[in-house]
gemmi code that builds the backbone of each chain (N, CA, C; Angstrom):
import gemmi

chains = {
    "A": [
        ("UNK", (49.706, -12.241, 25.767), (50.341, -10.919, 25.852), (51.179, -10.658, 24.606)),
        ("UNK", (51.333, -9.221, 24.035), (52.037, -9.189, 23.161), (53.310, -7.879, 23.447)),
        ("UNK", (54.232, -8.478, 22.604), (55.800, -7.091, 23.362), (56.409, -6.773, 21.806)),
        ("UNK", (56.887, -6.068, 22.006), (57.677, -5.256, 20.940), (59.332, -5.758, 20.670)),
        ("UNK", (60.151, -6.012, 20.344), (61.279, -6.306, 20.779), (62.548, -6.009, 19.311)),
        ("UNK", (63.141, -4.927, 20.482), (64.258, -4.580, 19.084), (65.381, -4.948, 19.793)),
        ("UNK", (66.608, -4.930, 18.801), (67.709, -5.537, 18.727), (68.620, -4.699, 18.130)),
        ("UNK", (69.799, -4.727, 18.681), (71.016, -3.181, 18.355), (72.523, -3.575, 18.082)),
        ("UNK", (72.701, -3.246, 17.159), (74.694, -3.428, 16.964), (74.644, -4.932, 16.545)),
        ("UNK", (76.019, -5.565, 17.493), (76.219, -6.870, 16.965), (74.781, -8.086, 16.723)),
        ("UNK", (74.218, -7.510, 17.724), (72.433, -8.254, 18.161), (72.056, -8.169, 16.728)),
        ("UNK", (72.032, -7.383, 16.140), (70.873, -6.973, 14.982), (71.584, -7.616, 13.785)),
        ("UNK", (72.745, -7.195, 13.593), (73.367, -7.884, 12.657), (73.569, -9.279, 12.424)),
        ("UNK", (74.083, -9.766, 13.941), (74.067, -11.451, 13.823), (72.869, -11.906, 13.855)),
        ("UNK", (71.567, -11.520, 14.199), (70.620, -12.431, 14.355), (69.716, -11.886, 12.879)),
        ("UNK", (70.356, -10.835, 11.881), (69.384, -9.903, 11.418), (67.880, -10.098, 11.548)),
        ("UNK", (67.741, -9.481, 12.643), (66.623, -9.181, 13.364), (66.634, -7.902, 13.700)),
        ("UNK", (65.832, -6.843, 13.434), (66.014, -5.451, 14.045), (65.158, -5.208, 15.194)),
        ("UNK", (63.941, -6.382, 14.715), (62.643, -5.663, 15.806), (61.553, -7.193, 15.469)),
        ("UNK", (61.044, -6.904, 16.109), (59.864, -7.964, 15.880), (58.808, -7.767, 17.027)),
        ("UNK", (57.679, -8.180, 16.630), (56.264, -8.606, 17.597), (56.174, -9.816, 17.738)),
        ("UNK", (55.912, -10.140, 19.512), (56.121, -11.368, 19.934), (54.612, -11.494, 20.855)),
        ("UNK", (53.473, -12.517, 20.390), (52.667, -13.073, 20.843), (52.844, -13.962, 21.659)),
        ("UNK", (52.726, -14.039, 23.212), (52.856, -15.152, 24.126), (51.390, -15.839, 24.613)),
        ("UNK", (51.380, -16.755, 24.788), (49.837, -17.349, 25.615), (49.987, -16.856, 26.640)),
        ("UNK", (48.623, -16.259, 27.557), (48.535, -15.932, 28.747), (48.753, -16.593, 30.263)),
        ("UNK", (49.769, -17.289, 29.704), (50.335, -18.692, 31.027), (51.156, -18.152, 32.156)),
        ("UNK", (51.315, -19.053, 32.630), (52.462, -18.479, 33.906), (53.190, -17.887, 33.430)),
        ("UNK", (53.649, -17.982, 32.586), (55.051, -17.979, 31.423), (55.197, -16.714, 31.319)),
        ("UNK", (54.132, -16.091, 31.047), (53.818, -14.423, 30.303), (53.780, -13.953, 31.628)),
        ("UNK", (52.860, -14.581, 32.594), (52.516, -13.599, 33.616), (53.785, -13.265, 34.535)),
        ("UNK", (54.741, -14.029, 34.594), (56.294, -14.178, 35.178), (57.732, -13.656, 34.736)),
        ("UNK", (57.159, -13.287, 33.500), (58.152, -13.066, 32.144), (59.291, -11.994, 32.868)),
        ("UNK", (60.688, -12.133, 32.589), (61.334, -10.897, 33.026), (62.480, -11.391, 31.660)),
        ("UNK", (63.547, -10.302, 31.838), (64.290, -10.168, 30.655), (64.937, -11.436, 30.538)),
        ("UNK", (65.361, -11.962, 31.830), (66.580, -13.170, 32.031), (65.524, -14.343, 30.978)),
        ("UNK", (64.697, -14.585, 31.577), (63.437, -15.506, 31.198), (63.194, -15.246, 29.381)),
        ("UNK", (63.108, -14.120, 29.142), (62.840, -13.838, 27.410), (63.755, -13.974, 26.847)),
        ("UNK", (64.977, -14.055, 27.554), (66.147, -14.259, 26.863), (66.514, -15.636, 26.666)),
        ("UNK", (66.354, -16.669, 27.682), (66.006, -17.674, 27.578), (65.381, -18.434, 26.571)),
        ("UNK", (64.609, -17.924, 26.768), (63.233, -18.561, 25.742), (63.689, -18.261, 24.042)),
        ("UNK", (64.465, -16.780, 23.813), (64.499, -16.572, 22.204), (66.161, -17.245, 22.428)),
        ("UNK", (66.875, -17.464, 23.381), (68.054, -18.577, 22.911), (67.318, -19.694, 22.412)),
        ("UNK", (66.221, -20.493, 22.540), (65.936, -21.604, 21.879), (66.090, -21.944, 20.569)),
        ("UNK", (65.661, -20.519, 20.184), (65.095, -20.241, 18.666), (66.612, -21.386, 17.758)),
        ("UNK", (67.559, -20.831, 17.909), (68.689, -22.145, 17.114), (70.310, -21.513, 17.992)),
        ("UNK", (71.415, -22.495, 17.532), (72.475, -22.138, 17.810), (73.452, -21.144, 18.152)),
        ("UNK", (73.068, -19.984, 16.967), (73.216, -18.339, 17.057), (72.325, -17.832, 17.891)),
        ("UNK", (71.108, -17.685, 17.900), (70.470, -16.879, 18.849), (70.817, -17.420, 20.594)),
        ("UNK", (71.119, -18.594, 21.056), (71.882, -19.168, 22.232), (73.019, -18.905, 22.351)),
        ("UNK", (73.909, -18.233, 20.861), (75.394, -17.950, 21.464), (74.772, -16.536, 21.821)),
        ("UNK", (74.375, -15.671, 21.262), (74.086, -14.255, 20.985), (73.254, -13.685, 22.216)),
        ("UNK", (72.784, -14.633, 22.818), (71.399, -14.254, 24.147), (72.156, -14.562, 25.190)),
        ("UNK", (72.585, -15.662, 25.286), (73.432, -16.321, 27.001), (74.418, -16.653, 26.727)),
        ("UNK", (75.416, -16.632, 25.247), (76.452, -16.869, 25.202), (77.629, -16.165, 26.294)),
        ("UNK", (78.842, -15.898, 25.982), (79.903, -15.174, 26.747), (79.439, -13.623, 26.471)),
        ("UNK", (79.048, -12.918, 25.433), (78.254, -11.831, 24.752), (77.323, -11.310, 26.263)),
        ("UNK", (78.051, -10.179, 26.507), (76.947, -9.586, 27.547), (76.180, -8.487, 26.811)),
        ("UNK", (74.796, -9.129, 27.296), (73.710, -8.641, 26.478), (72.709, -7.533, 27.475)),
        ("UNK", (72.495, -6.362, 27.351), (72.014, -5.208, 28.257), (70.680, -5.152, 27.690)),
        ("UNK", (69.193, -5.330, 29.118), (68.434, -5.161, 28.614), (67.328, -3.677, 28.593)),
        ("UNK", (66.391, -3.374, 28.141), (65.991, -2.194, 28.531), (64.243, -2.422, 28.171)),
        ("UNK", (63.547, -2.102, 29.063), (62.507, -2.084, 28.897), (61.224, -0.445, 28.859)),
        ("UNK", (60.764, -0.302, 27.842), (60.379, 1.135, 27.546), (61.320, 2.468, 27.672)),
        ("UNK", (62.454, 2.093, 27.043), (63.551, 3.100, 27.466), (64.458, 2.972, 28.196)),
        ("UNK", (64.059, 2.324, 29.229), (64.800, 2.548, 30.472), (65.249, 1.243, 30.462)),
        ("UNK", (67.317, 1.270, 30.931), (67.915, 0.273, 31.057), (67.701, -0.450, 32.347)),
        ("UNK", (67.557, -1.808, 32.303), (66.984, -2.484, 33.613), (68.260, -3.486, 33.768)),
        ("UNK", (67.811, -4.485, 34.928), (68.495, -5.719, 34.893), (68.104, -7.035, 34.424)),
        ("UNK", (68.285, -7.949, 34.411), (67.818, -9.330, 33.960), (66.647, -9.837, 34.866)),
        ("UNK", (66.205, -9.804, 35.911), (65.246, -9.703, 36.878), (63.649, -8.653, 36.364)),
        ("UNK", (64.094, -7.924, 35.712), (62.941, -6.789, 35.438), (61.633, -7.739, 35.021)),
        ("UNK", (60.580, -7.157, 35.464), (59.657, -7.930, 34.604), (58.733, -7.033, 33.514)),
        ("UNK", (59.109, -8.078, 32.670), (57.654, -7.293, 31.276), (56.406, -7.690, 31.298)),
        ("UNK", (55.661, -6.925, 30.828), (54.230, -6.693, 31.120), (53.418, -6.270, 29.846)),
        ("UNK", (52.661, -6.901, 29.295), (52.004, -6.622, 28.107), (51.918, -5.468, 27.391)),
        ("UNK", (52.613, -5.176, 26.218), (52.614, -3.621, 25.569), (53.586, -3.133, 25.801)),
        ("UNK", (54.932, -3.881, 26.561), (55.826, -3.430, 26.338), (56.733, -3.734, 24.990)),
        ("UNK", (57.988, -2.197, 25.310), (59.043, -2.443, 24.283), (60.358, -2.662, 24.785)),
        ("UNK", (60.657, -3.871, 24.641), (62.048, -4.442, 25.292), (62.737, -4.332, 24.046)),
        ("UNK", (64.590, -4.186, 24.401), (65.528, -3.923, 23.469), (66.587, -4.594, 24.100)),
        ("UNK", (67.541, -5.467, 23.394), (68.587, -6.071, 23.702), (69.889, -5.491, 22.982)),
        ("UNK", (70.856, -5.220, 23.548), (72.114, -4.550, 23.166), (72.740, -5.082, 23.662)),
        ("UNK", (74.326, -4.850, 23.246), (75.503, -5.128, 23.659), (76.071, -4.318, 24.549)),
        ("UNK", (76.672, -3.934, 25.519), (77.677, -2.597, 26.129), (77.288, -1.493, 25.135)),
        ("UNK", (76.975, -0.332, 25.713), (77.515, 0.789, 24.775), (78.905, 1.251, 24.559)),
        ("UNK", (79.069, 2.253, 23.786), (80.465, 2.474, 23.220), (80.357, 3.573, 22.579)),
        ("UNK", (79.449, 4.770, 22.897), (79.331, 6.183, 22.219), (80.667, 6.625, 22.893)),
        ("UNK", (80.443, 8.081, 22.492), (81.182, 9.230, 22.654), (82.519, 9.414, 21.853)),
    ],
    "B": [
        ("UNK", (68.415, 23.153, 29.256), (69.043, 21.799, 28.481), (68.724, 21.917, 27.384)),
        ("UNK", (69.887, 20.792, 26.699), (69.491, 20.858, 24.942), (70.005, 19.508, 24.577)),
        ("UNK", (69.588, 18.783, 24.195), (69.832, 17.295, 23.930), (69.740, 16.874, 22.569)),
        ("UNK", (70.632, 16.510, 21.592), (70.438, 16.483, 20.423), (71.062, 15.250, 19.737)),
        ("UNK", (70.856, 14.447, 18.601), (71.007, 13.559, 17.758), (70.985, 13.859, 16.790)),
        ("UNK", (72.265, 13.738, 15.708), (71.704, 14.363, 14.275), (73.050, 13.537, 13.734)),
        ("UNK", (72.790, 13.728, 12.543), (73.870, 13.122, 11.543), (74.935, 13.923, 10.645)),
        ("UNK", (73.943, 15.140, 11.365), (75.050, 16.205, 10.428), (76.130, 16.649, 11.517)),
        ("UNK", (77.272, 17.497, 10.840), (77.730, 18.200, 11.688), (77.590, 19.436, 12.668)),
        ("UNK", (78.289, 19.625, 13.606), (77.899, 20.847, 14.556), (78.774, 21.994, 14.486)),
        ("UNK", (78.253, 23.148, 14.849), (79.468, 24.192, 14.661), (79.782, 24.713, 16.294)),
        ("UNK", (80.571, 23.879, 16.570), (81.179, 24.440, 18.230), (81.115, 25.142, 18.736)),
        ("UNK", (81.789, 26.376, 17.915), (81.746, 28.378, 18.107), (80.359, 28.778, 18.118)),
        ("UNK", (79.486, 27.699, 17.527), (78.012, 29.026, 17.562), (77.673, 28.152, 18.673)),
        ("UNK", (77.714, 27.546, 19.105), (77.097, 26.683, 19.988), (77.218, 27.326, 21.255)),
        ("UNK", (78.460, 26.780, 21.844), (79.429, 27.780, 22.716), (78.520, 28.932, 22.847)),
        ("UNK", (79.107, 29.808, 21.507), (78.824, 30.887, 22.617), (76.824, 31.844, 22.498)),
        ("UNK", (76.228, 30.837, 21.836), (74.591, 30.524, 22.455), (74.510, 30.121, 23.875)),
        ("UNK", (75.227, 29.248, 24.232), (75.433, 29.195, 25.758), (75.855, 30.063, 27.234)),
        ("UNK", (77.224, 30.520, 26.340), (77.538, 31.993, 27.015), (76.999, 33.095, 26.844)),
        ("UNK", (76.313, 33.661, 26.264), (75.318, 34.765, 26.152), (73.899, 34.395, 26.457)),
        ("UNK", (73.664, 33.066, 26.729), (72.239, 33.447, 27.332), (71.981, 33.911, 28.655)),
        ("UNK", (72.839, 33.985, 29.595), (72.568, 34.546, 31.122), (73.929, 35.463, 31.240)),
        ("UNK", (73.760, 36.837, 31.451), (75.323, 37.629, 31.869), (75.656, 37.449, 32.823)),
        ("UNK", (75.125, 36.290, 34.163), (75.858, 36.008, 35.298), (76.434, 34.710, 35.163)),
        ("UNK", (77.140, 34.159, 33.662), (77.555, 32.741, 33.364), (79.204, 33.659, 33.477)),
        ("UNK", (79.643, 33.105, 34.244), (81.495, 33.080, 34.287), (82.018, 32.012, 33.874)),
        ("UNK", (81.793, 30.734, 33.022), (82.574, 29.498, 33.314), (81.427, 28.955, 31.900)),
        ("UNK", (82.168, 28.426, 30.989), (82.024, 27.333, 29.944), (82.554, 26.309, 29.634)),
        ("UNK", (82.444, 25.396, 30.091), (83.516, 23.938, 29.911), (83.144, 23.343, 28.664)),
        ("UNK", (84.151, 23.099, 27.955), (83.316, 22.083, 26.787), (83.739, 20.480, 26.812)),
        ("UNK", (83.652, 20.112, 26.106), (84.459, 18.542, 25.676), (83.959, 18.195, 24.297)),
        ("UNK", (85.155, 17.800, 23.708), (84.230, 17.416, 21.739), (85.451, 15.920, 22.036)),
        ("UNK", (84.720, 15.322, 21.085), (84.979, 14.019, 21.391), (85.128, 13.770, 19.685)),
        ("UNK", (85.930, 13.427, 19.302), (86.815, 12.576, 17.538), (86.834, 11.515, 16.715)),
        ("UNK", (86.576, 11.540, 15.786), (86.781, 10.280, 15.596), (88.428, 10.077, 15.436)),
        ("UNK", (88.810, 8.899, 15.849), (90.808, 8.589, 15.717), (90.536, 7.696, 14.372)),
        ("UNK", (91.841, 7.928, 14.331), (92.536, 7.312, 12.732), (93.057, 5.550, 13.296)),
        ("UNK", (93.283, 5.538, 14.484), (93.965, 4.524, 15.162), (93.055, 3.815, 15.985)),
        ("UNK", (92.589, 2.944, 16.284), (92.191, 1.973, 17.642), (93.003, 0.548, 17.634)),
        ("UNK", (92.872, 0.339, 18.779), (93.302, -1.249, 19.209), (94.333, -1.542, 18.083)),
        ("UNK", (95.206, -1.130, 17.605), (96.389, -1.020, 17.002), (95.914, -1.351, 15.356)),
        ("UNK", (94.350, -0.865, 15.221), (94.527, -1.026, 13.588), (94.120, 0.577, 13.072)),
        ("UNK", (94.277, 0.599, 11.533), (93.875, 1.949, 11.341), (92.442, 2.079, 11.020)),
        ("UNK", (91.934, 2.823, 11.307), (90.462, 3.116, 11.199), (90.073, 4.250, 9.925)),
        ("UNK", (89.536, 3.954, 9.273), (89.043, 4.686, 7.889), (87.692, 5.309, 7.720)),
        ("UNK", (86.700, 4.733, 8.549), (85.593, 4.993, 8.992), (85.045, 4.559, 10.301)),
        ("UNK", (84.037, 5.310, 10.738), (83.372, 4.634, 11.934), (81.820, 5.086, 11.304)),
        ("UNK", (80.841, 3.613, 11.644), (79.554, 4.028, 11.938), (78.915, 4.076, 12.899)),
        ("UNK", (78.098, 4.803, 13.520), (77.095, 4.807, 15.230), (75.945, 4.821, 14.905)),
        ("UNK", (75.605, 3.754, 15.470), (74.083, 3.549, 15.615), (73.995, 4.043, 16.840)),
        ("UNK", (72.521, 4.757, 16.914), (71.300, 4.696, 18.372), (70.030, 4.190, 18.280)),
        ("UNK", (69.564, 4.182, 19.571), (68.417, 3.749, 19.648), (67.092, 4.411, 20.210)),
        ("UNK", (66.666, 5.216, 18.197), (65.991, 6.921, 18.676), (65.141, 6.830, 19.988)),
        ("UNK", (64.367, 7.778, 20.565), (64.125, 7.602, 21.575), (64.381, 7.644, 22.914)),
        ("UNK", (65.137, 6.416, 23.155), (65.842, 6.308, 24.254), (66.838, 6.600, 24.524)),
        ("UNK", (68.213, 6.975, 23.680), (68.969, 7.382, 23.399), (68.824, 8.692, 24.156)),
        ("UNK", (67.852, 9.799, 23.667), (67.787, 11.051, 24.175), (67.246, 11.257, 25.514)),
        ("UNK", (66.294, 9.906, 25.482), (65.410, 9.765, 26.999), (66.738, 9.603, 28.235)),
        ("UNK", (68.334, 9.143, 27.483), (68.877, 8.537, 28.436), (69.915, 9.849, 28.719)),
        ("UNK", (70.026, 10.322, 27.388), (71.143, 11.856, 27.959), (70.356, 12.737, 28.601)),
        ("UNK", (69.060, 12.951, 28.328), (68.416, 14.501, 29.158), (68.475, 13.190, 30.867)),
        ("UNK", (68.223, 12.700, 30.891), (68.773, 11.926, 32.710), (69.463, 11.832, 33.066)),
        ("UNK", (70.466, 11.767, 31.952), (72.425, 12.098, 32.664), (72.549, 13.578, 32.895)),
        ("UNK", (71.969, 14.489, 32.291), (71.897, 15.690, 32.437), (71.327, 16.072, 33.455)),
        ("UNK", (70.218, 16.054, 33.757), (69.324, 15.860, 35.363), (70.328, 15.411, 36.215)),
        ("UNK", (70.790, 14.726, 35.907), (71.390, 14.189, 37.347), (72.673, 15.231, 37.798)),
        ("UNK", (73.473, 15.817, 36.585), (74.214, 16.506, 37.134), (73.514, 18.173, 37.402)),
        ("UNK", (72.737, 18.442, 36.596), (72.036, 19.557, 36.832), (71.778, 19.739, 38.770)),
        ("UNK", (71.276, 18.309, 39.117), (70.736, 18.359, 40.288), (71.998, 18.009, 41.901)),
        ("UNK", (73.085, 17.635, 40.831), (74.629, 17.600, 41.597), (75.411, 18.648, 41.621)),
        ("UNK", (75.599, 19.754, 40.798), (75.944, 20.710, 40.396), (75.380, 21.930, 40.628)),
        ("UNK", (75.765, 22.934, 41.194), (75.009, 24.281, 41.072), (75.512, 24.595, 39.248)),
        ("UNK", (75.074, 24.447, 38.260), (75.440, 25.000, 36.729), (74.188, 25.368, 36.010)),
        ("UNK", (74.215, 26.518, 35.230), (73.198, 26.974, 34.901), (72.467, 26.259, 33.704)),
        ("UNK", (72.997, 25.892, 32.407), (72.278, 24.769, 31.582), (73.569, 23.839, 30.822)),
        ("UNK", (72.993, 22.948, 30.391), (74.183, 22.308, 29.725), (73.849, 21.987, 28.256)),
        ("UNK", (74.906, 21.326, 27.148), (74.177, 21.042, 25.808), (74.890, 19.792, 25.593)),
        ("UNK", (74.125, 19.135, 24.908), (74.696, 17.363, 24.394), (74.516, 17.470, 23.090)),
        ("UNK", (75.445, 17.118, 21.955), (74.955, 16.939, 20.786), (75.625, 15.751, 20.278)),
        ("UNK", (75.146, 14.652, 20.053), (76.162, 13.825, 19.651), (75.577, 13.289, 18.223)),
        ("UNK", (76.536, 12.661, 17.070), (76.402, 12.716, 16.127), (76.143, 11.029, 15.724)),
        ("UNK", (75.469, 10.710, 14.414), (75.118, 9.444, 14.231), (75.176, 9.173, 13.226)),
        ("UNK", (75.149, 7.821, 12.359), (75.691, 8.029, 11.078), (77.041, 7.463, 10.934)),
        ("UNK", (77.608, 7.495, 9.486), (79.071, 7.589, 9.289), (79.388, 8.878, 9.207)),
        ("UNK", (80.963, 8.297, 9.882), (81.620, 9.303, 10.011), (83.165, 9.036, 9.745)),
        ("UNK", (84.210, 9.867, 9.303), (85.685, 9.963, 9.239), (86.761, 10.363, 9.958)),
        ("UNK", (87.486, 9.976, 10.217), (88.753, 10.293, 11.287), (88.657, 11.922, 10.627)),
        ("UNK", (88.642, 12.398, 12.436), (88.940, 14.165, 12.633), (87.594, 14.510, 12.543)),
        ("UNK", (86.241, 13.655, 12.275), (84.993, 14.205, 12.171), (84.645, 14.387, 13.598)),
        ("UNK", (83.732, 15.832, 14.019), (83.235, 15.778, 15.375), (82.483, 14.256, 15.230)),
        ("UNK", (82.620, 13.590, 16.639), (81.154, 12.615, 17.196), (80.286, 13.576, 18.585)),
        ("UNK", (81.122, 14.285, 19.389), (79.762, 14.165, 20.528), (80.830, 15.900, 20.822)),
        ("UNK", (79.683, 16.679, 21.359), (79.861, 18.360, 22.240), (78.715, 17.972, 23.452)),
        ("UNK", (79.925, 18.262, 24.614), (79.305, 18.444, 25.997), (79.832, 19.963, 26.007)),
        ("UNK", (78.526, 20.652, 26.610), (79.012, 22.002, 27.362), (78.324, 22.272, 28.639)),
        ("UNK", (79.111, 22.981, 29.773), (78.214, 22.945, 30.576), (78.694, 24.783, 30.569)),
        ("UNK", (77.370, 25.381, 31.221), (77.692, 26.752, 31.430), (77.110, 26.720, 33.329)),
        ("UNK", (78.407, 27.998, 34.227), (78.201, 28.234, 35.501), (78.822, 29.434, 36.046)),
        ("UNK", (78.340, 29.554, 37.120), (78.779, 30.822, 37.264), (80.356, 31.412, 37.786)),
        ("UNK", (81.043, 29.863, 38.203), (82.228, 29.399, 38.397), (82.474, 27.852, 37.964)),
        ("UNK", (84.272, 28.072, 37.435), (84.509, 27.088, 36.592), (84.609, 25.396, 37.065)),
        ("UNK", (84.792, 25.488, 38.890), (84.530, 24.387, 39.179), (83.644, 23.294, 38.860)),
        ("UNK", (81.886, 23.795, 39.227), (81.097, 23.069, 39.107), (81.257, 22.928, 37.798)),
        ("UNK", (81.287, 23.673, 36.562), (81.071, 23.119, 35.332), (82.153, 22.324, 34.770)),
        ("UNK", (83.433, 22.391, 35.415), (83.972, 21.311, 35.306), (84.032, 19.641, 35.152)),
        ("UNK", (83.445, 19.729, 37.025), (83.108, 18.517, 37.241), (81.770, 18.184, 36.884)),
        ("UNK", (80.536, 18.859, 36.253), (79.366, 18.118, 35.646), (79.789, 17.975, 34.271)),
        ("UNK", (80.482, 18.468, 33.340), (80.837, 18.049, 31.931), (82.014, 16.991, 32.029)),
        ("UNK", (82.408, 16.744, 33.038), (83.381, 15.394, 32.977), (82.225, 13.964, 33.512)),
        ("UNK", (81.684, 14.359, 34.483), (80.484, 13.546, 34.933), (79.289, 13.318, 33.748)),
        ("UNK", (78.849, 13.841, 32.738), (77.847, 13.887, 31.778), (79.085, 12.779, 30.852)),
        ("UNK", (80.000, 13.286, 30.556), (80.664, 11.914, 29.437), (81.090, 11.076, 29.928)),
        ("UNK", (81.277, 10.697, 31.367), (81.677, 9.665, 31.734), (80.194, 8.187, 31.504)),
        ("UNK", (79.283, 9.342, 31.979), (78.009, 8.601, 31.950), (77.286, 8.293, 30.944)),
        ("UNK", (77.869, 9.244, 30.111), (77.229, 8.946, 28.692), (77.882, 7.830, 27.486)),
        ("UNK", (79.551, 7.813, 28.515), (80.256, 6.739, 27.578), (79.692, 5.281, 28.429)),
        ("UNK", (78.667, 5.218, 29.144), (78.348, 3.953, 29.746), (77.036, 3.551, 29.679)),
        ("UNK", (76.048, 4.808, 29.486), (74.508, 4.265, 29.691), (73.841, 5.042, 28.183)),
        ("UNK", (74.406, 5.616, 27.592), (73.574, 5.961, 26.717), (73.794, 5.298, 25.333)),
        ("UNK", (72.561, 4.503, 24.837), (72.791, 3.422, 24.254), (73.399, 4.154, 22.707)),
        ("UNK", (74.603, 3.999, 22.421), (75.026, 4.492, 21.051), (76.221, 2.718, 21.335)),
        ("UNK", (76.540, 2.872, 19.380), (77.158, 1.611, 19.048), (78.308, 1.740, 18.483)),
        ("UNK", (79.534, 1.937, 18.242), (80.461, 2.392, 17.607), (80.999, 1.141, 16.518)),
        ("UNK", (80.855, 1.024, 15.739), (81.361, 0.086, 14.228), (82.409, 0.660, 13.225)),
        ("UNK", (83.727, 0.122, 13.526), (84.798, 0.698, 12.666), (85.264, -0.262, 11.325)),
        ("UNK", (85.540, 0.581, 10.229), (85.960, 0.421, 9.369), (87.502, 0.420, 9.218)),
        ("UNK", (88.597, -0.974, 9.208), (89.595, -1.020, 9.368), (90.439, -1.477, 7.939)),
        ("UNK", (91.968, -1.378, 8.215), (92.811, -2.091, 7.217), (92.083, -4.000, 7.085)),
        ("UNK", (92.094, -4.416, 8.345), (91.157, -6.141, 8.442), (89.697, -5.926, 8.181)),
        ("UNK", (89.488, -5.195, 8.169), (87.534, -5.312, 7.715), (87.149, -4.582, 8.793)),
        ("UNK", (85.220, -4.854, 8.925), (84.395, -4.398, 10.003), (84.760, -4.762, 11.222)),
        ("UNK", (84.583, -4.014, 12.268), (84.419, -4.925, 13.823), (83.928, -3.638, 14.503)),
        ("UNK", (82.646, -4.409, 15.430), (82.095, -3.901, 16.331), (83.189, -3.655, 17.230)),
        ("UNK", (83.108, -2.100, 18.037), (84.273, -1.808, 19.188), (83.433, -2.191, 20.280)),
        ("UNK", (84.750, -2.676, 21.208), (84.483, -3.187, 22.564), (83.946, -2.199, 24.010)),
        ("UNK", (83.426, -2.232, 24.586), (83.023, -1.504, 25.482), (84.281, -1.736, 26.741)),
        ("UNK", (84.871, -0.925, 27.325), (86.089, -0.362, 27.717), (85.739, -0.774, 29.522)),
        ("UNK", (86.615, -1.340, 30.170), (86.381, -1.332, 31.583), (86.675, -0.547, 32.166)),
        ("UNK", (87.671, 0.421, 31.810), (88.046, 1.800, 31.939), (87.148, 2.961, 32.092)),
        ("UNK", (86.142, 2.734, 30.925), (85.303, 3.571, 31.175), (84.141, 3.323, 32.222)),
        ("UNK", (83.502, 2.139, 32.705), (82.985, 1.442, 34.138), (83.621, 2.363, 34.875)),
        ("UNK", (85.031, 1.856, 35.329), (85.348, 2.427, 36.211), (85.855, 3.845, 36.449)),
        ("UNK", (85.914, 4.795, 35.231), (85.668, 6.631, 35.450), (84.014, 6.720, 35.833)),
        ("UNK", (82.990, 5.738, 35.621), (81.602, 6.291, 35.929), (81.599, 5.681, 37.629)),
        ("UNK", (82.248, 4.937, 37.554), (81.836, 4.279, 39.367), (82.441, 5.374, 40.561)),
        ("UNK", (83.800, 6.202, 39.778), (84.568, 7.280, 40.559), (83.429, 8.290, 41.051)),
        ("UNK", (82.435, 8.334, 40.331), (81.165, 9.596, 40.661), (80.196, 9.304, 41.622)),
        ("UNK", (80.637, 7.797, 42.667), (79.133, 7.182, 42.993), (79.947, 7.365, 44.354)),
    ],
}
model = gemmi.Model(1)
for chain_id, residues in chains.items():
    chain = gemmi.Chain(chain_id)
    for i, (resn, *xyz) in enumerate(residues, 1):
        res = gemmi.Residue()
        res.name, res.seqid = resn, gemmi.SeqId(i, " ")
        for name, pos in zip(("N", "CA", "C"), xyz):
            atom = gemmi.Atom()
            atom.name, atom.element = name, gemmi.Element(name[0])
            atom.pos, atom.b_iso = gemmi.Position(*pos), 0.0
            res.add_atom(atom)
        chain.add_residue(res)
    model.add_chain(chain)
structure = gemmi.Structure()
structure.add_model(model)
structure.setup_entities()
């Protein structure tokens, strides 16, 4: 499966990462995938991306637009986005 | 509805009153403009930058809008919020709601920024006397959006 995945505010800056395409094998893994779980998985990546994903840092996820919870599941062709709290207006 | 993102500035007065002259049974215009401050969290602020996240950003105000549209008897409302850098005293965001009494448009233009200071993904980054820092997202503002539920 493949997903889209952007990154916003402190996310983008600390990891400078804005966006990326992420190829998964078609395993349980993919077929089970939800935000809590992808978040998981890109904390591996090193030290910063584990403070920045599951650290104390509450991280809001959203899948095709729409803000979800950590439970949501993704599904091939999606575009997931990780943020911090908003803070407009 | 009118839902907008831009980097430039807005002109309030034409805005306004595009709103009030489009229906002659509108009695009631509420606005709200929202600032940038010179001051936060006790440092001085010299700049602010806002990021969004195109797209969704707008996907998320025309649904805050729906929702009060559909809570509210009010005839249309306008969002314009601004992106980019910006300078203390620069507009950031115009809520208007237009109705045919001032109640309802009251309470849907206080309900549209409450919701919009919580779900609509914008980023606020200030420029201080100590350097950069991302601003904190406010529990205060949680709890003016939970008062609506």
């Amino acid at each position: 499966m493949k997903i889209k995945i952007l990154y916003f505010a402190r996310l983008k800056e600390t990891l400078k990462f804005s966006t990326e395409d992420l190829e998964l094998p078609n395993d349980d893994f993919a077929r089970t995938l939800t935000i809590l779980k992808l978040k998981a998985y890109l904390a591996k990546r090193n030290d910063t991306w584990q403070q920045m994903l599951m650290g104390k840092l509450k991280v809001r996820g959203a899948i095709n637009h729409e803000l979800v919870d950590d439970n949501a599941p993704i599904t091939d062709g999606d575009e997931v986005a990780f943020f911090p709290p908003v803070t407009g207006g | 509805m009118t839902v907008r993102t831009q980097t430039q500035d807005f002109d309030t007065g034409f805005e306004l009153s595009q709103l009030r002259n489009a229906r002659k049974d509108t009695g009631a215009v509420v606005s709200f403009i929202g600032q940038v401050r010179d001051l936060n969290e006790g440092g001085t602020v010299s700049q602010l930058t806002l990021e969004h996240y195109p797209g969704m950003t707008e996907k998320a105000l025309e649904a805050i809008v729906s929702q009060a549209q559909s809570r509210w008897d009010i005839f249309d409302a306008l969002v314009i919020h601004r992106v980019g850098i910006l300078q203390p005293t620069d507009q950031i965001v115009l809520v208007a709601v237009s109705s045919a009494h001032r109640g309802e448009a009251f309470k849907a233009c206080e309900f549209i920024m409450d919701y919009l200071k919580t779900e609509a993904p914008f980023w606020k980054k200030e420029v201080t006397s100590q350097g950069e820092r991302w601003v904190d997202a406010k529990l205060t503002d949680d709890d003016a959006r939970e008062r609506w539920k």
